[in-house]
N, C-alpha and C positions, 0 to 999 in steps of 0.2 A: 753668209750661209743661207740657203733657200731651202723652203718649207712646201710639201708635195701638200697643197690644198683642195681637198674634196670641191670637185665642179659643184656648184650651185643648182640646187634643185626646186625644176619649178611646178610648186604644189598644187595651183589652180591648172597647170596644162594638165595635171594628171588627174586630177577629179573630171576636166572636160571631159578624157579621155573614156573617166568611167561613165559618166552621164549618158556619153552617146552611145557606149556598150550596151547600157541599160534600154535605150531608145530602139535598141534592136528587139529587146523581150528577152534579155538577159537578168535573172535574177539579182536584184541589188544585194543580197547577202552576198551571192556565191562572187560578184563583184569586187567585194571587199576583202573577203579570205583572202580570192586569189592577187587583187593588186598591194595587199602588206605584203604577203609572201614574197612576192617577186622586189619587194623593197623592204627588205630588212636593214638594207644599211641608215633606214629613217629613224630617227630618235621617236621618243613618247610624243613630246607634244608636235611632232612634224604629222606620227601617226593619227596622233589625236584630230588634228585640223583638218587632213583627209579626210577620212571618215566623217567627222561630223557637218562639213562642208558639203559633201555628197548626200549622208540622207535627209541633212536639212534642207536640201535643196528639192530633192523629190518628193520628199514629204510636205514641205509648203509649197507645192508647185499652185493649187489651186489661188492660193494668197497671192504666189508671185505673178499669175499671168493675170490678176484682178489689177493689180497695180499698175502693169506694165503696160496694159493698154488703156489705162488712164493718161499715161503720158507718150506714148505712142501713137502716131498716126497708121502705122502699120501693124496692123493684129498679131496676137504672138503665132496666133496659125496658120499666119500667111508667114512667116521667117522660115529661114533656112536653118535648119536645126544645131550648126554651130552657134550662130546669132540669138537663139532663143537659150539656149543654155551660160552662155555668157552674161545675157540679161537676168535669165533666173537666181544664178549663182551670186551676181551682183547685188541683187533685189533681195537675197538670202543674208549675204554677208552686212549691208548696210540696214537690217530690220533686227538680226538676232546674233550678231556677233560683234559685240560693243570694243572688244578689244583691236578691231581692225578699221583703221581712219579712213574717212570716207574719200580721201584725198588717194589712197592706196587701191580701194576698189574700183576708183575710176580708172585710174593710170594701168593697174594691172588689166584690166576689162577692155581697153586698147590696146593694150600691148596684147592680149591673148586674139586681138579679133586679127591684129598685123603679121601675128606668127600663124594664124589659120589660114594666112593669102586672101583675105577679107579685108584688107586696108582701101579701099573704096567705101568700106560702111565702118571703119573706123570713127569716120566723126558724128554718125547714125548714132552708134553705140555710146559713145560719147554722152554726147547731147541728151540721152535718155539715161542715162545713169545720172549724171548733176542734176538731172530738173527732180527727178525720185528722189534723189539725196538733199534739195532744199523743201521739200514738200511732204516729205516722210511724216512729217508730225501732225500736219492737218488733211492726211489721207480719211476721204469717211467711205463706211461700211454698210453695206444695205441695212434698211429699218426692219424690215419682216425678218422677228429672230431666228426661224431656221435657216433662212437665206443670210443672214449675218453671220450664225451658228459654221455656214460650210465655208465661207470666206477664211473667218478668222482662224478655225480648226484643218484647213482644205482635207476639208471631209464632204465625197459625193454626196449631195444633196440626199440622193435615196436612201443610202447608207444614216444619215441625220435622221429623215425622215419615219424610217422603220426605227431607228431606236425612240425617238420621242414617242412613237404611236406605245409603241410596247413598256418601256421603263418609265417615262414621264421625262419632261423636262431638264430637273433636277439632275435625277443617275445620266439623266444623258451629257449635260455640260459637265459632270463629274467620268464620265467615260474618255470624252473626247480632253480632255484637260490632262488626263493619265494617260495619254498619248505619246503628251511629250513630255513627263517626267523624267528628271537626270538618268541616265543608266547605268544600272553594274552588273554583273555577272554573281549568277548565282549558281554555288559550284554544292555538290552533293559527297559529301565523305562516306566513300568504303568505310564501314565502321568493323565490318569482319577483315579487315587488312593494319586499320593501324585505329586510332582514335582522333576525335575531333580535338580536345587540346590539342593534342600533339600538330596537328596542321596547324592550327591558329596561331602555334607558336613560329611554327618553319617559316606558314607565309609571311608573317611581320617580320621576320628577320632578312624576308627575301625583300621587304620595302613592301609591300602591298598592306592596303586598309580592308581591314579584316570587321564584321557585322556578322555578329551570331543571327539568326531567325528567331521569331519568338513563335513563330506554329511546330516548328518541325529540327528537333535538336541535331540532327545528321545535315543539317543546312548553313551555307556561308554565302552571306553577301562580297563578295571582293572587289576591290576601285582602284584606280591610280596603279595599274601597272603595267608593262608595255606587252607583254604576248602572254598568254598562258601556258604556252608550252617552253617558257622559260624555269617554270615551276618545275621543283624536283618531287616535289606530292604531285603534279598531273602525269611526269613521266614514268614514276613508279608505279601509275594506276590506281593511286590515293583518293584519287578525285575526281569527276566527272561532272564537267557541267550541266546542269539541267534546270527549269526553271523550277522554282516551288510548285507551283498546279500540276505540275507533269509530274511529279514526286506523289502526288495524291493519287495517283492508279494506281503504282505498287502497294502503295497502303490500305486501296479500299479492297484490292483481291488481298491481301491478308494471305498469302503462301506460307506454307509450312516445310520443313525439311523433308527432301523424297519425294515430292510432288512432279507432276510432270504440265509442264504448260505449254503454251502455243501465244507466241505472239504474233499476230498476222500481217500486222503493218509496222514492222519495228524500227526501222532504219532512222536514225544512227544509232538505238540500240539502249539510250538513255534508259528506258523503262525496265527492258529484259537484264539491263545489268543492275539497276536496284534492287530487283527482283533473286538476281543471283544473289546479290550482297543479303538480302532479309533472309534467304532462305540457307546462307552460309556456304554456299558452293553446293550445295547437296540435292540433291537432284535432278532434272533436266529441262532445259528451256529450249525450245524450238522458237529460233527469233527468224522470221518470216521477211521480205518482202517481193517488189515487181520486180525489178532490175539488178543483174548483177552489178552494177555502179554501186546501189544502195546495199546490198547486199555487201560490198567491199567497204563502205564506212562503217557496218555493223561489226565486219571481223576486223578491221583496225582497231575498233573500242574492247575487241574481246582480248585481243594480243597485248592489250595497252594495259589492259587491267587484271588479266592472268588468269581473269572465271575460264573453268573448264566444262563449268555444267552448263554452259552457253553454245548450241549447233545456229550456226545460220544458215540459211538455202535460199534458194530463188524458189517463189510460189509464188502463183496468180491465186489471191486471195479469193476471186469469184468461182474458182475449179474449184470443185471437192477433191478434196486429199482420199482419198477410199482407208488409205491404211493407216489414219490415226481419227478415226470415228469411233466417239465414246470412249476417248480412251485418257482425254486431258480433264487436268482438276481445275486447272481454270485456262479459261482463253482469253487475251489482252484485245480488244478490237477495239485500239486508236486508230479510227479509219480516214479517210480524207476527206478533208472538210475545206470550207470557203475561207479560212483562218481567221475569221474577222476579230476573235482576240488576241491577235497575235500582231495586232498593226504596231504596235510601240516599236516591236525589233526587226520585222519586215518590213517594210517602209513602204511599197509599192502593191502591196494585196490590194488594199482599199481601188485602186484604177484599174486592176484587173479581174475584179466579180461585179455579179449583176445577178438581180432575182431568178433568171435566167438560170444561170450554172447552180445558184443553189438548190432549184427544185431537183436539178439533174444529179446533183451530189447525192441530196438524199436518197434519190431513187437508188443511186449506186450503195451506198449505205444498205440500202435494206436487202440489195442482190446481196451482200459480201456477205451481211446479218445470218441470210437466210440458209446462208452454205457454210458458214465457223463457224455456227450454233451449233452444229452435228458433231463438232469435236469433241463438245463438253459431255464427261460423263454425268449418268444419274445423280442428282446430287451436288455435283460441280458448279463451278462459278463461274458466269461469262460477265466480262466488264468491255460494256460501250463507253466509249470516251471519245472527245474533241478537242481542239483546240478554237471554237467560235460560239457565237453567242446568237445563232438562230434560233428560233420557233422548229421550225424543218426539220431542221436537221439535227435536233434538241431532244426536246418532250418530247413533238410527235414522234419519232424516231423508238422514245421509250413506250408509247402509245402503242406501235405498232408491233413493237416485240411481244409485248405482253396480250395482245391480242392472236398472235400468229404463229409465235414460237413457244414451246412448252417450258417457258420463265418465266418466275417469279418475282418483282421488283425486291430489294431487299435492303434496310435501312444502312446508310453510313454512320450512325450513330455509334461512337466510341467505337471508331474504325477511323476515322479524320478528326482534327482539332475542331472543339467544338463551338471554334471564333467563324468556322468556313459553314458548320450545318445550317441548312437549313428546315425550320424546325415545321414546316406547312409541305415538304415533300420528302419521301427518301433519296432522290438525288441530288446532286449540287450543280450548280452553275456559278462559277464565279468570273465576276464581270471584272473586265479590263480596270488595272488598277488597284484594285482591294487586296491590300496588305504589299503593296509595290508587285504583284503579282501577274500574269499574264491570263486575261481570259479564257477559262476552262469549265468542261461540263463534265462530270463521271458519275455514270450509273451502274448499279451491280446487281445484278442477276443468279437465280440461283434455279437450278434443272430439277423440274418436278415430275417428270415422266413416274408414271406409276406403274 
């Protein structure tokens, strides 16, 4: 009798694959969405290994090419970008993946250099993976600790640099350290659709490790399970992932039933739909963004989750809208930012900014500021928000409102847990990290036109 056995899949050719997508200026997230999707027939821990193979790999890039031309006569930026990603991957696997013999990184690390049609540097690659793998333990690391600091963390030096000048030392090796903290998914329960037991029960049953929040009771940690839209609470619209910090703008605009709001940079919707949920369906929310792309992940999450008091449209945030001036109770402006708290799940931000883009962000910040300020009625409430941890694009940012626009800072006090306030400003910045949470800054503003 014979047995129809699934071909053998090989999981390093596919992380190559995604590496060198990425090498193109393809977002490593949207990398990863779209190569599980397209490989469903991979189990948990196949999935698992993917993934974590890939962003460990771009994530310690600065680690791995410190290494690699320790043992290298050939610089990793003179290789040909198959050759350098095979080294890095290998350099990944033999440093942070204890479970995979060093015997297996080599062999596979040839074998993938001979399926690339690279078997001329087969014994190149070789040779530099065994002498890393007997020397791995007495590899040393520069003395000067921020130059140590960007090694060990492979965090650009600059990026090091600005945070020690600004947090100190400490928060900073406390920042960079909460990088790479294990990850889970933090999912946000419709509470006007069903209750929070009620999920905690369904997910455990469905096999998932279920972590209540201890800031925010509408919150779940979730771990250990293969896709989320395997859940019958994500397909009923029960659930919505978001991270904890991004839950704190719906909370600090405080909406009430019948209200009409404006979100101007919504996309995928996270915000505008906790927004519908606190306000129970009742009202109306204009969820904004640039692109009809974006625009079409936002009315996925509407269709998904059955709010009706949610419109989405295509707006360029910097045009005045003329026909909703003065007319919204509050306006959401999560506007784009450098994401620099946001490295733990994007993997690749940190090599694609520079003081450069941030000054530029902010300037853009204050164009959008200066044009969705006018939506807010007398009275109303605008909230700035981020997902990064600049100076720029931060304070100054709340500096500049309060200087320029006719608003009023106004405290988050018993509006957010009062484990997040902070008790020397009315707004919050919370850094990469604190409370397993992801870098975020929300400030609330309230229209004092007289």
């Amino acid at each position: 009798m014979t047995t129809n056995k699934a071909p053998e899949v090989n999981l390093r050719n596919i992380v190559l694959n995604m590496l060198l997508e990425n090498n193109k200026g393809r977002l490593s997230h949207l990398i990863v969405k779209d190569t599980l999707d397209e490989n469903k027939n991979l189990d948990k821990n196949q999935r698992a290994f993917i993934t974590r193979l890939f962003q460990g790999t771009i994530e310690r890039t600065i680690e791995e090419d410190y290494i690699i031309n320790l043992f290298s006569k050939t610089k990793v930026n003179k290789m040909k970008p198959v050759i350098r990603y095979i080294l890095r991957m290998s350099v990944y696997q033999l440093k942070y993946m204890d479970s995979v013999p060093e015997s297996a990184v080599c062999n596979e690390a040839v074998k993938l250099a001979k399926k690339r049609k690279f078997s001329n540097l087969s014994g190149f690659v070789n040779g530099v993976v065994r002498n890393i793998a007997r020397n791995m333990d007495s590899i040393k690391y520069p003395e000067k600790e921020n130059e140590r600091l960007e090694i060990e963390y492979s965090m650009p030096l600059w990026i090091v640099d600005m945070w020690i000048e600004r947090f100190g030392i400490e928060t900073t090796k406390n920042i960079l350290k909460s990088v790479y903290n294990k990850k889970t998914t933090t999912i946000r329960v419709n509470t006007s659709k069903t209750t929070v037991d009620e999920v905690v029960v369904r997910l455990e049953n469905e096999g998932a490790k279920v972590k209540r929040s201890t800031l925010y009771s509408n919150a779940l940690e979730i771990s250990d399970y293969n896709q989320i839209a395997d859940f019958y609470d994500f397909n009923k619209g029960n659930i919505v992932v978001q991270n904890l910090s991004s839950m704190f703008v719906g909370m600090a605009a405080n909406p009430k039933e019948g209200y009409y709001i404006i979100d101007v940079c919504a996309a995928p919707g996270g915000k505008s739909l906790h927004i519908a949920d606190l306000i129970h369906n009742k009202g109306k929310i204009r969820a904004r963004d640039l692109t009809e792309y974006k625009v079409g992940l936002i009315n996925e999450n509407i269709k998904r989750t059955g709010f009706n008091c949610i419109f989405a449209e295509c707006k360029d945030a910097t045009k005045l809208d003329k026909n909703v001036i003065g007319k919204a109770d509050i306006v959401i402006a999560d506007l784009p930012c450098s994401g620099l708290g946001v490295i733990g799940n994007k993997v690749d931000i940190k090599y694609n900014t520079s003081i450069e883009q941030i000054n530029e962000l902010a300037k853009l910040q204050k164009e959008i500021l200066s044009v969705v300020s006018k939506y807010v009625k007398p009275g109303g409430t605008l909230i700035y928000s981020t997902c990064t941890v600049t100076k720029e694009e931060n304070e100054d940012n709340v500096k500049w409102i309060e200087e320029n626009l006719p608003f009023k800072l106004q405290s988050l006090n018993k509006k957010l847990p009062e484990q997040i306030i902070d008790n020397k400003h009315d707004y919050v910045q919370i850094l990469p990290g604190k409370y397993g949470m992801d870098g975020f800054f929300i400030s609330a503003f309230r229209r004092i036109d007289k």
